[in-house]
ROVOMAR-750124 format. One line per field, with one value per atom (N, C-alpha, C): residue in three letters; residue number from 1; atom name; x, y, z. Coordinates in steps of 0.2 Angstrom, whole numbers. Layout:
N
type	c(ala  ...)
seq	c(NUM  ...)
atom	c(CA  ...)
px	c(X  ...)
py	c(Y  ...)
pz	c(Z  ...)
This chain:
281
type	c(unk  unk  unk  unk  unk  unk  unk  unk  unk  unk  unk  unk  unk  unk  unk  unk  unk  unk  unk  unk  unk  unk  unk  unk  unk  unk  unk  unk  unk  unk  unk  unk  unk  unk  unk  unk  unk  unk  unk  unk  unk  unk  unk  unk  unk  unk  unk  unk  unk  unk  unk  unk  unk  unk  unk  unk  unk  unk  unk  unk  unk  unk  unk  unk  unk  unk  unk  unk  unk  unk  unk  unk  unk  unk  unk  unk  unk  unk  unk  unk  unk  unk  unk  unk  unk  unk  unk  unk  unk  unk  unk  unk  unk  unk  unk  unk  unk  unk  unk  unk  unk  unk  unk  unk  unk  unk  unk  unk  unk  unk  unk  unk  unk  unk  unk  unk  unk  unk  unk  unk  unk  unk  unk  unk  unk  unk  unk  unk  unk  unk  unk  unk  unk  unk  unk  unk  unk  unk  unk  unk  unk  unk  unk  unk  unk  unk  unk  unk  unk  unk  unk  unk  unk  unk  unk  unk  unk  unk  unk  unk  unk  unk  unk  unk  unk  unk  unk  unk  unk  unk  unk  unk  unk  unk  unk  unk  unk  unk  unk  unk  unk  unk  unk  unk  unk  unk  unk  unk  unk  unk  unk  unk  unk  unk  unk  unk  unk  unk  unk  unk  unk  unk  unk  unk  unk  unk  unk  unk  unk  unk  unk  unk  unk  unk  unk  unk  unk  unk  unk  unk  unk  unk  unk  unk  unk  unk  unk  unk  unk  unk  unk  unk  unk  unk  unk  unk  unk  unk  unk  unk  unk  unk  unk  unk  unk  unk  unk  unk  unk  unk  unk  unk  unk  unk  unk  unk  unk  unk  unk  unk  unk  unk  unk  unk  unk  unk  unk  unk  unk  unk  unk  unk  unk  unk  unk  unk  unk  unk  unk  unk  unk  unk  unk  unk  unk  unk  unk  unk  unk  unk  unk  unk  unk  unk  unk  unk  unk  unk  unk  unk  unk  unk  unk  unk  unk  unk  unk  unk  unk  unk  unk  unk  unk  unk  unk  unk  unk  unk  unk  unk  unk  unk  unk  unk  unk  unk  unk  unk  unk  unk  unk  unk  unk  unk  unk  unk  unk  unk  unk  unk  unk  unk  unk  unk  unk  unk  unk  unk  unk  unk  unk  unk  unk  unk  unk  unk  unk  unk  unk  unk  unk  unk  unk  unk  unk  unk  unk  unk  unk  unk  unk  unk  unk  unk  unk  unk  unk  unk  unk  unk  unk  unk  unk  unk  unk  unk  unk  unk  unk  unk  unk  unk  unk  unk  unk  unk  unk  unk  unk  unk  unk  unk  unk  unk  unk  unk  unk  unk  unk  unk  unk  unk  unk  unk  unk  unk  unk  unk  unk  unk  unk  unk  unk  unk  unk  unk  unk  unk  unk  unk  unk  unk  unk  unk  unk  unk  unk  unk  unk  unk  unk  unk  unk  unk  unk  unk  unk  unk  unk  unk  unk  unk  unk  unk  unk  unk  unk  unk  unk  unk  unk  unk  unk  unk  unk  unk  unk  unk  unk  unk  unk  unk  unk  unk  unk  unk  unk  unk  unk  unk  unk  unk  unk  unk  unk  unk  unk  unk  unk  unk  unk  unk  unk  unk  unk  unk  unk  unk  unk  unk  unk  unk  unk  unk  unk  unk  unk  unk  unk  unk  unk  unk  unk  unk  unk  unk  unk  unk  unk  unk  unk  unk  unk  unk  unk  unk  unk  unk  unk  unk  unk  unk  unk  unk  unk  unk  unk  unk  unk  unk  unk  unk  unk  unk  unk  unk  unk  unk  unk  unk  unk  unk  unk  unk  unk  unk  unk  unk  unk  unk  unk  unk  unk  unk  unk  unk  unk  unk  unk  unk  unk  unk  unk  unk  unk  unk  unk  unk  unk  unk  unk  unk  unk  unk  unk  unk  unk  unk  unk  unk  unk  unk  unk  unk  unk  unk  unk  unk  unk  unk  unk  unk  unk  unk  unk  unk  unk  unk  unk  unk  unk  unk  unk  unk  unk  unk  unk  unk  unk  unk  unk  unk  unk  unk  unk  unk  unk  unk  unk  unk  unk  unk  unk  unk  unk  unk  unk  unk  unk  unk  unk  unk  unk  unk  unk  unk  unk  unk  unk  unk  unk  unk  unk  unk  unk  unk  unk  unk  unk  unk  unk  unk  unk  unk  unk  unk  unk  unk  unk  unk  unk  unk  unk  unk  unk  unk  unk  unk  unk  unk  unk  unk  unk  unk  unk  unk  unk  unk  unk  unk  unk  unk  unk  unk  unk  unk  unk  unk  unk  unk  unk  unk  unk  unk  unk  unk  unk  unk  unk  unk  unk  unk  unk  unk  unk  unk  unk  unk  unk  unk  unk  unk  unk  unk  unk  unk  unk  unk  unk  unk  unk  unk  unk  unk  unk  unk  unk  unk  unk  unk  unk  unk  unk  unk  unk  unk  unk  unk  unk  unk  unk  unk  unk  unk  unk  unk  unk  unk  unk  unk  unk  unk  unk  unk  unk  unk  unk  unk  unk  unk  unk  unk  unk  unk  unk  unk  unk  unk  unk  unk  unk  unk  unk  unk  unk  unk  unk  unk  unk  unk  unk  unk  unk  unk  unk  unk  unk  unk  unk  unk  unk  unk  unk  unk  unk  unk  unk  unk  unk  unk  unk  unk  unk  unk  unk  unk  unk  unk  unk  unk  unk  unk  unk  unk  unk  unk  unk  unk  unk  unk  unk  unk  unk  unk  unk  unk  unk  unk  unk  unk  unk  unk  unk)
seq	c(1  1  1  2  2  2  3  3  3  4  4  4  5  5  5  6  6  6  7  7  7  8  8  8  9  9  9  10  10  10  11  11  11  12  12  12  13  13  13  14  14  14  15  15  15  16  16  16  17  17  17  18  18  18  19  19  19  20  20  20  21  21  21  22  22  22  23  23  23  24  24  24  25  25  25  26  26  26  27  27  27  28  28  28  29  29  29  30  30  30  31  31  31  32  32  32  33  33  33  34  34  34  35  35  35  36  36  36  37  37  37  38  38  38  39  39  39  40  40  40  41  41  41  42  42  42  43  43  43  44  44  44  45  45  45  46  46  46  47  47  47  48  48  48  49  49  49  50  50  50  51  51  51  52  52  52  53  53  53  54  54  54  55  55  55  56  56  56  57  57  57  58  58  58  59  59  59  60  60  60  61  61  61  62  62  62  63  63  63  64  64  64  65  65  65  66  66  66  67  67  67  68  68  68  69  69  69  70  70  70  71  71  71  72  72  72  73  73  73  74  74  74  75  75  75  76  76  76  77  77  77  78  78  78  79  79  79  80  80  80  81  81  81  82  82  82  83  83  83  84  84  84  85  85  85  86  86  86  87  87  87  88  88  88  89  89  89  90  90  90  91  91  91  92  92  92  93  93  93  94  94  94  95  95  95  96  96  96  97  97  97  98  98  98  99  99  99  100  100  100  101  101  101  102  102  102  103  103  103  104  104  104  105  105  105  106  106  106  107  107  107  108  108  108  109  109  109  110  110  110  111  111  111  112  112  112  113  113  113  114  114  114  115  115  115  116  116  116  117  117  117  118  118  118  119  119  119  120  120  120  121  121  121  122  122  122  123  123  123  124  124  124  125  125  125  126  126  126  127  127  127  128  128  128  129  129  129  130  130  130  131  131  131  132  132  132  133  133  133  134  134  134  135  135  135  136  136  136  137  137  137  138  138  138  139  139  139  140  140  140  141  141  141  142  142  142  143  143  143  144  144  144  145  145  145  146  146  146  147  147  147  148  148  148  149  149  149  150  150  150  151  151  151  152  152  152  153  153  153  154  154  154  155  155  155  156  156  156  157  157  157  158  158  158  159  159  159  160  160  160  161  161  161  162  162  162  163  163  163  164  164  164  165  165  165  166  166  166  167  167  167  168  168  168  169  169  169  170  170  170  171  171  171  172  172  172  173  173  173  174  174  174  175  175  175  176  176  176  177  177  177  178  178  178  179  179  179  180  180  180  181  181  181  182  182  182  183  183  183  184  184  184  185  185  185  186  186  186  187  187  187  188  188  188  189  189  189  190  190  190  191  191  191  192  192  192  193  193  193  194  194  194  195  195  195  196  196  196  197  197  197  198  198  198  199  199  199  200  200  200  201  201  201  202  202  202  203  203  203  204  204  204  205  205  205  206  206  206  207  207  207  208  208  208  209  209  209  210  210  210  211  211  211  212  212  212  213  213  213  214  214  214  215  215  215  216  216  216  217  217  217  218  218  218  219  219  219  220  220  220  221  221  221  222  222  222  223  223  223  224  224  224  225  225  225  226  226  226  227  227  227  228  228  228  229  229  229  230  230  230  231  231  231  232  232  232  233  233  233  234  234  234  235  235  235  236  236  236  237  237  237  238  238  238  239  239  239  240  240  240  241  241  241  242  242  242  243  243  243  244  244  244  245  245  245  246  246  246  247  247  247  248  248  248  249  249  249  250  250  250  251  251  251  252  252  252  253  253  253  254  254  254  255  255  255  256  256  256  257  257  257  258  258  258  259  259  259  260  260  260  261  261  261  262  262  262  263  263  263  264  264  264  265  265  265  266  266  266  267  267  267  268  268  268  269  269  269  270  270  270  271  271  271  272  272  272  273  273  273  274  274  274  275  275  275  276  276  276  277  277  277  278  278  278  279  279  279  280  280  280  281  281  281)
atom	c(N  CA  C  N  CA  C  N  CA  C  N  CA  C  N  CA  C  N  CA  C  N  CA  C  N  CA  C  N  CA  C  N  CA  C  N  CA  C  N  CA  C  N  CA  C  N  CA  C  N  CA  C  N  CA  C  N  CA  C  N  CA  C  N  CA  C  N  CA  C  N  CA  C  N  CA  C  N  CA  C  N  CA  C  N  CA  C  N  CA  C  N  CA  C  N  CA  C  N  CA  C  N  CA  C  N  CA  C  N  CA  C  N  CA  C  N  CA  C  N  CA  C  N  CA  C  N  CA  C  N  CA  C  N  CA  C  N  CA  C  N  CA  C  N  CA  C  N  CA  C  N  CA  C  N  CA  C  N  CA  C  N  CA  C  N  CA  C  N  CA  C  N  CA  C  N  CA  C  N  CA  C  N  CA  C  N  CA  C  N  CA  C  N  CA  C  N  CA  C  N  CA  C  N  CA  C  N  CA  C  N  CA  C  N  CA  C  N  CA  C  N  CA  C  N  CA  C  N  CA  C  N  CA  C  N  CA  C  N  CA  C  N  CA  C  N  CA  C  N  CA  C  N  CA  C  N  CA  C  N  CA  C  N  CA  C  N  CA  C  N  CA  C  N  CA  C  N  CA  C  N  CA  C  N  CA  C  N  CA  C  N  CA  C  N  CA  C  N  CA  C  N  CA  C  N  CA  C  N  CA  C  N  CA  C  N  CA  C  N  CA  C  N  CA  C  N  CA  C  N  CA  C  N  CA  C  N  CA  C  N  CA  C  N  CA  C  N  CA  C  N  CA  C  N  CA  C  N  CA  C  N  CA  C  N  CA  C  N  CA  C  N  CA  C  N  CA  C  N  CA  C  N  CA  C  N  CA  C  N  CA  C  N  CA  C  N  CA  C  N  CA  C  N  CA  C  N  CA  C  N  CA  C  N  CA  C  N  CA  C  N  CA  C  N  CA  C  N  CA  C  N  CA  C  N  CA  C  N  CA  C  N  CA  C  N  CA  C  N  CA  C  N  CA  C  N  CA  C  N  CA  C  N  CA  C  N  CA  C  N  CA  C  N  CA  C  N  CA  C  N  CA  C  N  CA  C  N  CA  C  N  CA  C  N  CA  C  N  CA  C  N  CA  C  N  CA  C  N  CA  C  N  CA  C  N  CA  C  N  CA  C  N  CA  C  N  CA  C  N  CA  C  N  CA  C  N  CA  C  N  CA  C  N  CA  C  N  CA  C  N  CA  C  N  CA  C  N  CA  C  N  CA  C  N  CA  C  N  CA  C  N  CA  C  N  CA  C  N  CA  C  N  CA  C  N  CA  C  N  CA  C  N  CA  C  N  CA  C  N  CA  C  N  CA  C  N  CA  C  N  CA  C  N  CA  C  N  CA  C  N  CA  C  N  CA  C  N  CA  C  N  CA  C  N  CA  C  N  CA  C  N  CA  C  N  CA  C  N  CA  C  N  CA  C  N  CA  C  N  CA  C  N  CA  C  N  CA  C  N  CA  C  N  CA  C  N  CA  C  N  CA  C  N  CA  C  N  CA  C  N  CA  C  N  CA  C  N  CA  C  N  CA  C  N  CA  C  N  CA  C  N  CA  C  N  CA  C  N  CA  C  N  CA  C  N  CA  C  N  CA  C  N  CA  C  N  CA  C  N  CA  C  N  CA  C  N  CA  C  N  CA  C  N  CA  C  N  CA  C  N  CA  C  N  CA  C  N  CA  C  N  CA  C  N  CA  C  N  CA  C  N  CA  C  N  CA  C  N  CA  C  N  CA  C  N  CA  C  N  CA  C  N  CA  C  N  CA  C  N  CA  C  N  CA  C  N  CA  C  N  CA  C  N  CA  C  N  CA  C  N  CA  C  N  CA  C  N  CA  C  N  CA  C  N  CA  C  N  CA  C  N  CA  C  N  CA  C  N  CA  C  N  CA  C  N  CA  C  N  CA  C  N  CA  C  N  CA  C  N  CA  C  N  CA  C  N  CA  C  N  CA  C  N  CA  C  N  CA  C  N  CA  C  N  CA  C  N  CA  C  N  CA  C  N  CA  C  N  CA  C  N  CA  C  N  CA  C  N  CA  C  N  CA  C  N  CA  C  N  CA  C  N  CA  C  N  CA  C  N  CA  C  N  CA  C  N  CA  C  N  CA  C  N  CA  C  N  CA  C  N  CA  C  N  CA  C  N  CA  C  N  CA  C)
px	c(4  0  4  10  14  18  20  26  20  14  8  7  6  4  11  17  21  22  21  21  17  11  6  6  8  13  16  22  28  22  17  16  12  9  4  8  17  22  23  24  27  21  13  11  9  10  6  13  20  26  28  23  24  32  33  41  40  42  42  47  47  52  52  61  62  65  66  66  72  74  79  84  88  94  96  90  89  81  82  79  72  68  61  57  53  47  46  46  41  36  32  25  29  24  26  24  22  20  22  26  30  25  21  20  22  24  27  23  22  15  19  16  22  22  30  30  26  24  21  25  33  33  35  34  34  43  41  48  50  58  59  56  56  56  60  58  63  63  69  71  67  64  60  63  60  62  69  66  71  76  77  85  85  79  79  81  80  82  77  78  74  69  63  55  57  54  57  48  48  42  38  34  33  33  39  36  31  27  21  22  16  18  19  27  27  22  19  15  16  23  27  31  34  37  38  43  44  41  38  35  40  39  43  44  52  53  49  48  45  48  50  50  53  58  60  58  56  51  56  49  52  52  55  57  54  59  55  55  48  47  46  43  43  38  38  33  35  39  40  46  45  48  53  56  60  65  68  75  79  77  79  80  76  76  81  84  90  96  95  102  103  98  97  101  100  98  109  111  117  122  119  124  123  119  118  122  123  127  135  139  144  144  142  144  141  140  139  133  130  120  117  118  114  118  117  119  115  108  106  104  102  100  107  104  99  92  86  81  76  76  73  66  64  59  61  59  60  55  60  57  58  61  59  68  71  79  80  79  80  79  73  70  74  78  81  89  89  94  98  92  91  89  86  86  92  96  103  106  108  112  110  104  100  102  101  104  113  115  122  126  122  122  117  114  111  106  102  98  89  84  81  77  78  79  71  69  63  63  65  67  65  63  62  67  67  73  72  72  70  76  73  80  85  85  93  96  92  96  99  96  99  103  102  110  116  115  119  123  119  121  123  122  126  133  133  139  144  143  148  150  147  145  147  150  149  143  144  138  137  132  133  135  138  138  131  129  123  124  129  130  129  130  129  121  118  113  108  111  108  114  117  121  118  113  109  104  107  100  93  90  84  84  90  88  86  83  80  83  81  84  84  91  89  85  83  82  86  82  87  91  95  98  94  97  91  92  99  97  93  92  86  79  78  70  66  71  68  70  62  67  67  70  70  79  79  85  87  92  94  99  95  99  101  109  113  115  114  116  122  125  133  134  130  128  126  117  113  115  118  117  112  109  102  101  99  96  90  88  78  80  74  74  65  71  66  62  55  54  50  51  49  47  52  52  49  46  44  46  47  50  47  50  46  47  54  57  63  65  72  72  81  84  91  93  100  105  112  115  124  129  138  140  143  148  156  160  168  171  179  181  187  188  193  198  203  207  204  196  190  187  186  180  175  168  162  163  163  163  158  159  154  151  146  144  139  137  131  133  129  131  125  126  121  121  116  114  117  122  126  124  123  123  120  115  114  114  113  116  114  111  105  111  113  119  125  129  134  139  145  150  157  161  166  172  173  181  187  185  192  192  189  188  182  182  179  172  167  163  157  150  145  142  139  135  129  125  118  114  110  107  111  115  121  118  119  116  123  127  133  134  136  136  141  147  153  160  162  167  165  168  166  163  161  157  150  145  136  132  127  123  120  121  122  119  117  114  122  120  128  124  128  126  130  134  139  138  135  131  125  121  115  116  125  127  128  132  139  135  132  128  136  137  141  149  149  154  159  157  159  161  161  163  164  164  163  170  174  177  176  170  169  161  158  152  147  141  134  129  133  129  121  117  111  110  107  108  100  95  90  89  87  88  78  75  67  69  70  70  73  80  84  83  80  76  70  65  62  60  70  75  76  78  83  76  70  66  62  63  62  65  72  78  80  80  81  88  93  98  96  101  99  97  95  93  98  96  101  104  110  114  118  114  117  121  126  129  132  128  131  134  136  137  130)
py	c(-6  0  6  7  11  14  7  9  11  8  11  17  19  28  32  29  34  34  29  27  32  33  35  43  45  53  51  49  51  52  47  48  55  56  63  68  68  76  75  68  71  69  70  72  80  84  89  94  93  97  98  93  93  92  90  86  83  80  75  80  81  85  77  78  75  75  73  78  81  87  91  90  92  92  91  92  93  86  82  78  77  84  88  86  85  82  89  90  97  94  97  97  90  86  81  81  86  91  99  98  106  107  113  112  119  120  124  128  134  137  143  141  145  153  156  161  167  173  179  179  181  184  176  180  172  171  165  163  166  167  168  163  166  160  157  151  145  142  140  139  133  131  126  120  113  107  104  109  106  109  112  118  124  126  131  139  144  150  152  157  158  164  160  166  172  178  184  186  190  194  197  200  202  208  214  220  224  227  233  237  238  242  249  252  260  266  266  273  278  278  286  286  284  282  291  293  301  302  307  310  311  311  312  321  322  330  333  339  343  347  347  351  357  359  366  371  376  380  386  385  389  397  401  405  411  410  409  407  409  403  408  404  408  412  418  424  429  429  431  437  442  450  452  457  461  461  465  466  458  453  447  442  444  440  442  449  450  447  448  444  437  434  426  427  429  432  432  437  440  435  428  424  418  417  410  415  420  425  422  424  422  414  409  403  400  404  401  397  398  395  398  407  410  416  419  423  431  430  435  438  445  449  452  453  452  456  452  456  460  454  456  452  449  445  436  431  423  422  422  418  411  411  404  402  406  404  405  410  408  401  399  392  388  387  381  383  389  390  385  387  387  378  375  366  365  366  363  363  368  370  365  365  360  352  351  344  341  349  349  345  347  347  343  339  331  333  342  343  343  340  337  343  343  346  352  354  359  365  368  376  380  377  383  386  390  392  392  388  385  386  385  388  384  377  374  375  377  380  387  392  397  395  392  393  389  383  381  387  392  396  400  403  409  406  402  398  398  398  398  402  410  417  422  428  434  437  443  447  452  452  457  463  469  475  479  483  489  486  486  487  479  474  468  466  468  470  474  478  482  481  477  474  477  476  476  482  488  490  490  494  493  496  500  504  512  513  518  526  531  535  542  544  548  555  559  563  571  574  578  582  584  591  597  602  608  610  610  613  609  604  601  604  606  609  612  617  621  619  621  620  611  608  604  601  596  594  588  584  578  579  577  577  571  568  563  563  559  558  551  554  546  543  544  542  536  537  532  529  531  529  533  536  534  543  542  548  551  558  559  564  562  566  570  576  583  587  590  597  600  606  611  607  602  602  594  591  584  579  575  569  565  565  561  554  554  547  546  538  536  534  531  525  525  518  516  519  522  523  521  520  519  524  526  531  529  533  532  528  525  521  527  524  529  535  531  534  540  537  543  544  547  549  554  554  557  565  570  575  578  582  586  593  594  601  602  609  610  612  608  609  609  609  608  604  601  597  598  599  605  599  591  589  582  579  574  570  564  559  554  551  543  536  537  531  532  535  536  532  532  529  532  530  535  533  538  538  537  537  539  530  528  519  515  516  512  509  513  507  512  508  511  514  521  525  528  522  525  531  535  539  544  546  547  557  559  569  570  574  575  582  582  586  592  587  590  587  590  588  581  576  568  566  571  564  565  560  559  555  555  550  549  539  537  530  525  519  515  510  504  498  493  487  482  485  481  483  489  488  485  483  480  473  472  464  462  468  466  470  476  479  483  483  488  485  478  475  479  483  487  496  500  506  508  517  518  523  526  531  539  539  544  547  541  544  541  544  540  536  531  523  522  520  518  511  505  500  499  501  502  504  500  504  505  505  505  513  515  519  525  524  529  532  526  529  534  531  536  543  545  551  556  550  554  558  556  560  564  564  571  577  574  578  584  590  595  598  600  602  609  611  617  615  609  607  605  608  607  599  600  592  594  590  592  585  584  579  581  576  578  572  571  563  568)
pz	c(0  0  0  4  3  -2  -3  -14  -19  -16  -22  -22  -16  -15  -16  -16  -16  -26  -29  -33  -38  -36  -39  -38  -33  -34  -37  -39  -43  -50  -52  -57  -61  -53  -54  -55  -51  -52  -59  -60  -69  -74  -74  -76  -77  -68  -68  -69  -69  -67  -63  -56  -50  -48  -42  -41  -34  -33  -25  -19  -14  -11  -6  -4  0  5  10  18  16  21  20  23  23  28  34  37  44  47  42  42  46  41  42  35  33  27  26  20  17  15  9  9  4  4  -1  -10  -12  -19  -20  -23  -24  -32  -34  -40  -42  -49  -52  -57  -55  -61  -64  -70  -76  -74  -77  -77  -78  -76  -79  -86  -86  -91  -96  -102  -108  -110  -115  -113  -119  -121  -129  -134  -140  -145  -145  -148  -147  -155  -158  -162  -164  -171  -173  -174  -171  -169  -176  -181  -186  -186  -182  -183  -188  -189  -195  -194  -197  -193  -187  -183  -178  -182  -181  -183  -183  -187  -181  -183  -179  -180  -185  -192  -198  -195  -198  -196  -197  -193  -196  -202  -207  -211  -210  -214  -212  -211  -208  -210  -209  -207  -204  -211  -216  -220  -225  -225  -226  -235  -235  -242  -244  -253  -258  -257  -258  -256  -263  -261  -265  -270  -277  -281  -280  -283  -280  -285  -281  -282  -287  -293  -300  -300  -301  -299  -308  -312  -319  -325  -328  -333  -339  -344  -352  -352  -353  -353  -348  -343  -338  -340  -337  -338  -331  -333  -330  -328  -325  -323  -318  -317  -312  -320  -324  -331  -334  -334  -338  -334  -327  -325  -327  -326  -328  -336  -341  -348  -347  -344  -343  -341  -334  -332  -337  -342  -347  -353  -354  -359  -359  -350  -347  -350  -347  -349  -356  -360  -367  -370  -366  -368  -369  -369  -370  -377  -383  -386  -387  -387  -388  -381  -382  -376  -373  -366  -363  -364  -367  -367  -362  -355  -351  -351  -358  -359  -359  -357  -354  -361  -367  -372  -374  -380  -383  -382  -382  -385  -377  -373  -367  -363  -364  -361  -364  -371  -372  -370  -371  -366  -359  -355  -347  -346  -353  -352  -356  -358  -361  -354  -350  -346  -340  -339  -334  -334  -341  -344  -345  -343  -345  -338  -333  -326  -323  -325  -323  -320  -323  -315  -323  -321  -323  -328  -336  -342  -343  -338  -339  -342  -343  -346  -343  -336  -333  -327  -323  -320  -313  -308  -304  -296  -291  -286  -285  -288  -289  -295  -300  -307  -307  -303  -302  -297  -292  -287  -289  -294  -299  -304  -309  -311  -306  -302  -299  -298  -295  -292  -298  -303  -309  -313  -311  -317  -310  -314  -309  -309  -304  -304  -310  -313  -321  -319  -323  -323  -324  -324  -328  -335  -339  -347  -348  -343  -347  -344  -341  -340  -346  -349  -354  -362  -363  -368  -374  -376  -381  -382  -378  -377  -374  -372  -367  -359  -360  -353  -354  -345  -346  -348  -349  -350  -345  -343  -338  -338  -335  -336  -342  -344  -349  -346  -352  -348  -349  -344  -344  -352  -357  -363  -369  -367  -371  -369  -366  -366  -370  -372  -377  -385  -390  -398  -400  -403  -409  -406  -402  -400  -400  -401  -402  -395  -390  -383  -381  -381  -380  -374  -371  -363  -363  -360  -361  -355  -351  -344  -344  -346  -347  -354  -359  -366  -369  -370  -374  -378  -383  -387  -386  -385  -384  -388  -394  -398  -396  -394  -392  -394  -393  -397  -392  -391  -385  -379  -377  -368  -369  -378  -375  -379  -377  -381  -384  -391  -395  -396  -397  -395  -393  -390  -386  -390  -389  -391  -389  -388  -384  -389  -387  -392  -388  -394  -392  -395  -390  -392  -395  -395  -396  -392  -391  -390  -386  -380  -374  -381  -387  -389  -396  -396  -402  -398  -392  -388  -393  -391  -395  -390  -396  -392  -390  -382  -380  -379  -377  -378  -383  -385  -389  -399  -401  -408  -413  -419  -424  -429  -432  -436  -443  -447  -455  -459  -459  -465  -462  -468  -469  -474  -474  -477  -478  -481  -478  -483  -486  -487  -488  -482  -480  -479  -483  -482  -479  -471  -470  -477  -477  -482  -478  -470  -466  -465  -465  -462  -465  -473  -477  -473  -468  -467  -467  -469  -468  -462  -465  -460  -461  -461  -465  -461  -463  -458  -454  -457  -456  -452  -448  -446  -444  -447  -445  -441  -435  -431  -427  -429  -427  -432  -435  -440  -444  -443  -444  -440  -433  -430  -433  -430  -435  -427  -430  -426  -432  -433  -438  -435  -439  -438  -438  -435  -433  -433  -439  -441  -435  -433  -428  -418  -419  -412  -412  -419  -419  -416  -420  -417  -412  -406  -404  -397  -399  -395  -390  -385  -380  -379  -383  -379  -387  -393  -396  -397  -398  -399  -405  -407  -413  -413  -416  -418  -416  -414  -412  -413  -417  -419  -412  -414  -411  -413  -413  -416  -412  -416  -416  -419  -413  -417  -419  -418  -421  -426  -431  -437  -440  -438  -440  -435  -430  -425  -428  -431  -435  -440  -444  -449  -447  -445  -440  -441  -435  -434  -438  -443  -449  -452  -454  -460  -455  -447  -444  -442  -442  -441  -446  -447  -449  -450  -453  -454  -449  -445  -440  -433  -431  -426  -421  -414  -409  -408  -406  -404  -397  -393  -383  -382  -382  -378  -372  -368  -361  -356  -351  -344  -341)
């Protein structure tokens, strides 16, 4: 009866995970069932009976997962005007994408301009002028001057001098560049104009109109000077095929080059032999 009950716990501890305790060390009985009830916290995973890698968890899908940056913000595009256009116009001048101008207008030749350049430099080929395509260009170009800003013509005109007010006058300003042709205090019409070169400077002071000329050839240097009002010895204000071209980065001998020639023309069949010529800074 006794080896059967002891018998029959042993079978019930390794059923239940129980364990038999046997007297202690001081030859006292504990309780005769110790049972053992699983942990709070859980066990690690355990590596699958066949040796395989250990499970890992399926991560959660990202939903913090960072947006696609946004587009750098275009600054300008075709149709667009003014003075930030001529600089753009001035620094694609500098590195050779750009020939004409600067006009100050974002046309057609500007925008393929502005995507070759973009392309040249791996930055995605839009024609338009956007804040990493200008901070790319600036980083490469200086800062333009007034004249490569106005290269071609197109700036404004200062105010006159006090002897242009009165009377029929071809008032030349060498400051701004530009010609206003006068009559009693009001202006009938501008236009950009080149003077002489440091060693022919364009003279100044008050003169008059003694000789016109409309297909003019000089005999001192073989070159044409159409529209020619000549006003002080040889010099004239006269149309210029080569500042139509080359615009300011050229000089004349001493005359006043017009690269407008619809504008000269104009001039010349209002201009009168007798009419004042003011050249002033």
């Amino acid at each position: 009866m006794g080896r059967a009950f002891v018998a029959g716990l042993a079978v019930l501890a390794a059923l239940t995970g129980c364990t038999v305790q046997t007297p202690d060390g001081e030859g006292k009985r504990r309780s005769p069932v110790h049972i053992e009830l699983p942990s709070k916290t859980p066990a690690p995973d355990r590596a699958p009976a066949g040796g395989g890698d250990t499970p890992r968890t399926t991560p959660a899908p990202d939903d913090d997962k960072p947006a696609a940056p946004a587009p750098p913000r275009v600054l300008w595009s075709r149709g667009d005007t003014g003075r930030d256009v001529r600089e753009l116009q001035a620094r694609l001048r500098q590195v050779a994408w750009l020939f004409e101008g600067p006009t100050g207008t974002y046309g057609e030749q500007t925008e393929t301009a502005v995507s070759g350049f973009q392309g040249k430099r791996g930055l995605p080929r839009t024609g338009k002028t956007d804040a990493v395509t200008w901070q790319r260009l600036v980083r490469m170009t200086r800062e333009p001057g007034r004249w490569d800003l106005y290269l071609m013509g197109g700036q404004q005109a200062d105010p006159p001098d006090a002897r242009c007010r009165t009377g029929r006058v071809l008032c030349i300003d060498k400051t701004s560049r530009t010609l206003r042709w006068m009559i009693d205090g009001r202006t009938v019409s501008t236009m950009a104009v080149r003077f002489g070169s440091q060693g022919t400077p364009t003279r100044e002071g008050v003169f008059s109109v003694y000789w016109k000329s409309r297909d003019h050839v000089s005999t001192l240097y073989d070159s044409p000077m159409p529209y020619a009002m000549f006003f002080s010895g040889g010099q004239a204000v006269h149309f210029s095929a080569d500042f139509a071209a080359r615009g300011y980065a050229g000089g004349s001998h001493g005359c006043v080059n017009v690269r407008d020639e619809p504008a000269i023309a104009e001039l010349y069949a209002q201009v009168r032999n007798g009419d004042r010529v003011v050249v002033s800074w």
